[in-house]
Legacy VTK file of the C-alpha trace (Angstrom):
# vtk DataFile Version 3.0
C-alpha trace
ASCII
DATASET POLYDATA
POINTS 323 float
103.494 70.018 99.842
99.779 68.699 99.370
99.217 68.814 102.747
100.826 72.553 103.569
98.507 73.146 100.645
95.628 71.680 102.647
96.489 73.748 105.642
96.287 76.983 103.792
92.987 76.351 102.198
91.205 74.813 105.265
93.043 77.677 107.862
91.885 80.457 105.178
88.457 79.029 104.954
88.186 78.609 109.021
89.859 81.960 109.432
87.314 84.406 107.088
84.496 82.758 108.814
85.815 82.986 112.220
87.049 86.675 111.137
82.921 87.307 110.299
81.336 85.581 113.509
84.114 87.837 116.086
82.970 91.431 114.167
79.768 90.471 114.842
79.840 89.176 118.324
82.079 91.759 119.532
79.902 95.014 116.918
76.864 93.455 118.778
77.900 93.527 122.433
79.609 97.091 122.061
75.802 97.788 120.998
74.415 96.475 124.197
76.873 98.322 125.803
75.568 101.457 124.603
78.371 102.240 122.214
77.056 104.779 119.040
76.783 103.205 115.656
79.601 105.361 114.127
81.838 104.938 117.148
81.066 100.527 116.796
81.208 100.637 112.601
84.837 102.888 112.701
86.505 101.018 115.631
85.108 97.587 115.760
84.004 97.066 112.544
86.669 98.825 110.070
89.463 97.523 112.237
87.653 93.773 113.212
87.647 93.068 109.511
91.356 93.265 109.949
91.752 90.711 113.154
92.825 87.644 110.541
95.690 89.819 109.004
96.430 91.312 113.063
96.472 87.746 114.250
97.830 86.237 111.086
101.177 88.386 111.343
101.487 88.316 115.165
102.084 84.600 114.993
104.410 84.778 111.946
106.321 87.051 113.737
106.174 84.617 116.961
107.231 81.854 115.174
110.660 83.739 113.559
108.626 84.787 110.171
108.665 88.388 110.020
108.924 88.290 106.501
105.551 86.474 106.355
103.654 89.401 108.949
105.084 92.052 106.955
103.794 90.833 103.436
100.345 89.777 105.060
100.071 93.761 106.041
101.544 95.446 102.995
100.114 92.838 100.554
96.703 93.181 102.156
96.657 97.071 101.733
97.493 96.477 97.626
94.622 93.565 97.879
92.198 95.650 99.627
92.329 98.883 96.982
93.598 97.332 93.774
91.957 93.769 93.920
88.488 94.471 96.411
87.525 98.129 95.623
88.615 97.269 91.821
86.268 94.420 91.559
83.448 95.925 93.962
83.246 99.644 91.504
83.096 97.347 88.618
79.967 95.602 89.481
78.597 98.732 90.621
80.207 102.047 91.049
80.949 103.367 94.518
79.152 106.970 95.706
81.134 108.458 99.047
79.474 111.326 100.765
80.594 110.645 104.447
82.271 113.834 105.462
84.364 111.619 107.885
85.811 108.931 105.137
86.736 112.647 103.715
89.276 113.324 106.629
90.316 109.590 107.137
91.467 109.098 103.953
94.623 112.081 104.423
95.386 110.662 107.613
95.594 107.176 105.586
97.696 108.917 103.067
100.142 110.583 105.417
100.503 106.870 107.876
101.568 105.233 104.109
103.875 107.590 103.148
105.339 107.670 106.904
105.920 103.998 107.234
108.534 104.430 105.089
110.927 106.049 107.540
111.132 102.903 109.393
111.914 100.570 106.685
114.182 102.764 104.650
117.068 101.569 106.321
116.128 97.621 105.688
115.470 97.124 109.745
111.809 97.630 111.917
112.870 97.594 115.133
111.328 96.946 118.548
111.467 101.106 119.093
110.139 101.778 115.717
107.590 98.994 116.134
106.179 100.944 119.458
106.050 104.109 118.206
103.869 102.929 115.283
101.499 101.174 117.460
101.566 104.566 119.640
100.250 106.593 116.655
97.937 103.932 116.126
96.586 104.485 120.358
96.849 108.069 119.045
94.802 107.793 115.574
92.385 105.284 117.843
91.924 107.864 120.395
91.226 110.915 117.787
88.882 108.317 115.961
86.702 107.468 119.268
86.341 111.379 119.508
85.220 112.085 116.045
82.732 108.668 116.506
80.985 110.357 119.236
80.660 113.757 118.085
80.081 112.376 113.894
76.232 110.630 114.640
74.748 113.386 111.949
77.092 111.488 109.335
75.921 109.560 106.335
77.944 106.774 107.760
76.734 106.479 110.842
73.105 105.994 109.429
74.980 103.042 107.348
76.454 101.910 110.486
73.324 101.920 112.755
71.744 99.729 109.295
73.844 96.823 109.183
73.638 96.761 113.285
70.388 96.454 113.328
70.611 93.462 110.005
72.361 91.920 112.563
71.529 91.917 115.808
72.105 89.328 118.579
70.785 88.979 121.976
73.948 89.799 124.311
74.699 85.885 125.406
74.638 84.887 121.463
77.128 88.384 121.012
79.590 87.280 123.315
79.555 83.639 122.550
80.405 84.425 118.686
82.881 86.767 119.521
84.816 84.107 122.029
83.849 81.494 119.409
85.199 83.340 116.787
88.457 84.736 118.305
89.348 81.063 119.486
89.256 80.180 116.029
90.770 82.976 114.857
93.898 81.953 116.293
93.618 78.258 115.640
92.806 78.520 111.659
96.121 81.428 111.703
98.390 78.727 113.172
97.413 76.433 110.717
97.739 78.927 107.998
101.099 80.435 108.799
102.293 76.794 108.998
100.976 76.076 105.160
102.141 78.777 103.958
105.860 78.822 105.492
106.141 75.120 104.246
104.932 76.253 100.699
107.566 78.827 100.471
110.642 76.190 101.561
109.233 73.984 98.922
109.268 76.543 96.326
112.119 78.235 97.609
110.304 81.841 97.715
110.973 84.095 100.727
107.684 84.218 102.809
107.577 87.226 101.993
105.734 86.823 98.677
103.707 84.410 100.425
102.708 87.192 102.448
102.021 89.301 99.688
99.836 87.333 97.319
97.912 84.452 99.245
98.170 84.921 102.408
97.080 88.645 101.937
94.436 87.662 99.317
93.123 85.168 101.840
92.954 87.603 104.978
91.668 90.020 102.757
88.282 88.063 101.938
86.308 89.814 104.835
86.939 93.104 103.523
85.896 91.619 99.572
82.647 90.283 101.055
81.512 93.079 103.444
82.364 95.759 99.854
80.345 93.485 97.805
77.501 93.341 100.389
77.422 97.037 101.392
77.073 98.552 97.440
74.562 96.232 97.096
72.341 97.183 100.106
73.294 100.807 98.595
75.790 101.497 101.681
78.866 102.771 99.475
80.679 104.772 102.363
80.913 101.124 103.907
82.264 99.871 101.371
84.892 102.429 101.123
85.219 103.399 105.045
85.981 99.430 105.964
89.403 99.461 103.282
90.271 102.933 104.700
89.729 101.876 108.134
91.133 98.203 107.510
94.180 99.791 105.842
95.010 101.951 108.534
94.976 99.130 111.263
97.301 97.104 108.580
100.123 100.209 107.974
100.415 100.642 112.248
98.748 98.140 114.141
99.651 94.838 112.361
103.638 96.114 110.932
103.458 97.581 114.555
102.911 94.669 116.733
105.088 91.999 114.387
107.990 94.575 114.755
107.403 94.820 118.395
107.130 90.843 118.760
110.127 89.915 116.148
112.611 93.203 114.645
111.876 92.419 111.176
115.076 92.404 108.659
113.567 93.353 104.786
114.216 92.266 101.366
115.791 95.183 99.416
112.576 95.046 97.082
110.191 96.202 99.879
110.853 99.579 99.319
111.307 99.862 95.452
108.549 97.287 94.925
105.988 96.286 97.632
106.033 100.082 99.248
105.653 102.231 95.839
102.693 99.944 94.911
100.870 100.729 98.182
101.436 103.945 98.132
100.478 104.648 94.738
97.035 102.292 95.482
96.450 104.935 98.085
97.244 107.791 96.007
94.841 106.850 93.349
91.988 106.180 95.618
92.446 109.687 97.336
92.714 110.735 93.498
89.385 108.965 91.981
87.257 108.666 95.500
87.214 112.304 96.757
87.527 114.696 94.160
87.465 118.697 94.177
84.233 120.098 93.175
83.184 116.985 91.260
81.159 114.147 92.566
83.213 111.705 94.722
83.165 108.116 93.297
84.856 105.654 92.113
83.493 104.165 89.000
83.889 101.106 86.210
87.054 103.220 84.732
88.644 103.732 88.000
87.639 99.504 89.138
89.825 98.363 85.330
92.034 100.872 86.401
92.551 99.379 89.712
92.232 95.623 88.786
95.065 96.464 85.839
97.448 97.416 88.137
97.097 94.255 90.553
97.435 92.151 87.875
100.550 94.063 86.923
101.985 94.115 90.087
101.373 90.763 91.092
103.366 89.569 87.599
105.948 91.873 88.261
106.017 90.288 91.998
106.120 86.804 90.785
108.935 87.307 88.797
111.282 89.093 91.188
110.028 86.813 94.401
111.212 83.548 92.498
114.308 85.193 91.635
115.085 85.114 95.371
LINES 1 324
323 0 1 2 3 4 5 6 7 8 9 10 11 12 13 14 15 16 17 18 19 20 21 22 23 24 25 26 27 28 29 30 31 32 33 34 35 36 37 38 39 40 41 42 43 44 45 46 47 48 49 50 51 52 53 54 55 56 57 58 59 60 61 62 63 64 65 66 67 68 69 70 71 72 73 74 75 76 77 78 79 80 81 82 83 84 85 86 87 88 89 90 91 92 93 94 95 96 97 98 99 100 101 102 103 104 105 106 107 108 109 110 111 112 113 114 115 116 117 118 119 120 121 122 123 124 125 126 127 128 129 130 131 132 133 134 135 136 137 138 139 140 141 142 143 144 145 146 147 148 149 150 151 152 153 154 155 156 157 158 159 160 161 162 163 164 165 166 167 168 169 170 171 172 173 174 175 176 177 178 179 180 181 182 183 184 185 186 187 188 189 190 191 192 193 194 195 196 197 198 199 200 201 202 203 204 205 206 207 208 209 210 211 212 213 214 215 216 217 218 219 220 221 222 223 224 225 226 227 228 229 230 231 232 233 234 235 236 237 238 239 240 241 242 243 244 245 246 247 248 249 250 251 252 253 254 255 256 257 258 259 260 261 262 263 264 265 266 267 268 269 270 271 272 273 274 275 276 277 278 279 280 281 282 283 284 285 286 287 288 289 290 291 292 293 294 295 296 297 298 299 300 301 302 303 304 305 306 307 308 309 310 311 312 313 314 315 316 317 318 319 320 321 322
């Protein structure tokens, strides 16, 4: 137990700094490349921050843990609005003027309320799996055009900031991003490993693994770039890397463990883990981008957000151990 307790700790700790070198390396040589700022900060940037819960889930689902990929995605969405945006609008509260975070977040609202047709029924499989990750070659396609033709965008000025906070000559680029994406896999290995041991010995699906510290810990790039961005005044960062980040999660990450593993799910996925994500979502549509009123989220809206992780983890907690 101590030492699947060790794994976890050291593969979380090699796995958000791996996760921070590869966005850099690989937002740094799409810049040499000649890629715009808005085009490297949506695709490369939003969805990089999401490589430890892509890679994270992939070998779960390798390995015959489903259970384990499909709580890292889920349980990362409810850490990434509840827990991350919750704790970043309380320090400071969050302005969002991008007109493009303004038609992400429907397209986020609609790809959480249509995962649930394929886990209705209990079963992701392989053809459900593919289809997901083709609306996510879709949504990546659509959000490519939109990066090109959006460089007038508040965002894209926050974009083309941090680039330029941290630039790298193109041989340093690539090195990090090979660097980091070694490790990447390395520190997920030894993290899926903890973490499946830890639920044997506890005898808790890994499923709620999945959902509380696993997803906590893959969520840490996501904490650390919020914090960082409202206080270099970038708040459509802070907000556009959880949109984008949570959009990867709901298609690309379910997507690829389905395709690699059918995953079979606990009857409280639905009722429990699905109605809190899609609520999460709800709210920040709700509080971020209101109708003729200024669109941010505040300290009421960060308590608000906070409350209900607590809540939900405690309510969690009690029905995982149950299993």
């Amino acid at each position: 137990m101590l030492l699947a307790i060790g794994a976890v700790v050291v593969g979380l700790i090699i796995l958000v700094w791996s996760a921070d070198k590869f966005v850099d390396g690989a937002a740094a040589t799409a810049g040499h490349l000649g890629m715009p700022p808005l085009l490297i900060g949506m695709v490369i940037i939003g969805f990089g921050t999401s490589a430890p819960e892509l890679v994270v889930s992939a070998l779960a689902s390798s390995q015959g843990n489903p259970g384990l990929a499909l709580g890292n995605a889920f349980g990362s969405n409810i850490t990434n609005i509840a827990l991350i945006l919750g704790i970043t609008a309380v320090l400071a509260p969050i302005a969002v003027s991008s007109q493009v975070l303004k038609r992400e977040m429907p397209i986020l609202l609609l790809f959480t309320l249509g995962v649930l047709i394929p886990i209705w029924d209990g079963n992701i499989t392989a053809l459900e799996s593919w289809m997901m990750l083709a609306f996510f070659a879709s949504y990546l396609g659509w959000s490519i055009y939109q990066g090109m033709r959006g460089k007038d965008d508040t965002l894209s000025g926050e974009f083309e900031a941090e680039l330029k906070e941290h630039a790298l000559p193109l041989n340093k680029a690539i090195f990090w991003l090979v660097l980091g994406l070694v490790l990447l896999i390395i520190s997920s290995r030894l993290l899926v490993w903890g973490a499946v041991d830890i639920a044997t010995t506890l005898g808790v699906s890994d499923l709620v693994i999945g959902l509380t510290v696993v997803a906590i810990g893959t969520s840490l790039p996501e904490l650390a770039s919020a914090i960082a961005a409202v206080r270099k005044n970038e708040h459509d960062l802070a907000i556009g890397n959880v949109i984008g980040s949570n959009l990867f999660n709901t298609l690309a990450v379910v997507g690829l463990a389905g395709a690699i593993h059918p995953i079979s799910l606990e009857p409280l996925v639905v009722s429990r883990d699905w109605v809190a994500m899609f609520i999460l979502t709800f709210l920040l549509a709700a509080f971020a981008f209101r109708v003729g009123r200024p669109n941010r989220l505040n300290r009421v809206h960060g308590v608000i957000f906070i409350l209900c992780y607590v809540s939900y983890t405690i309510y969690l907690l009690k029905t995982g151990f149950a299993v």
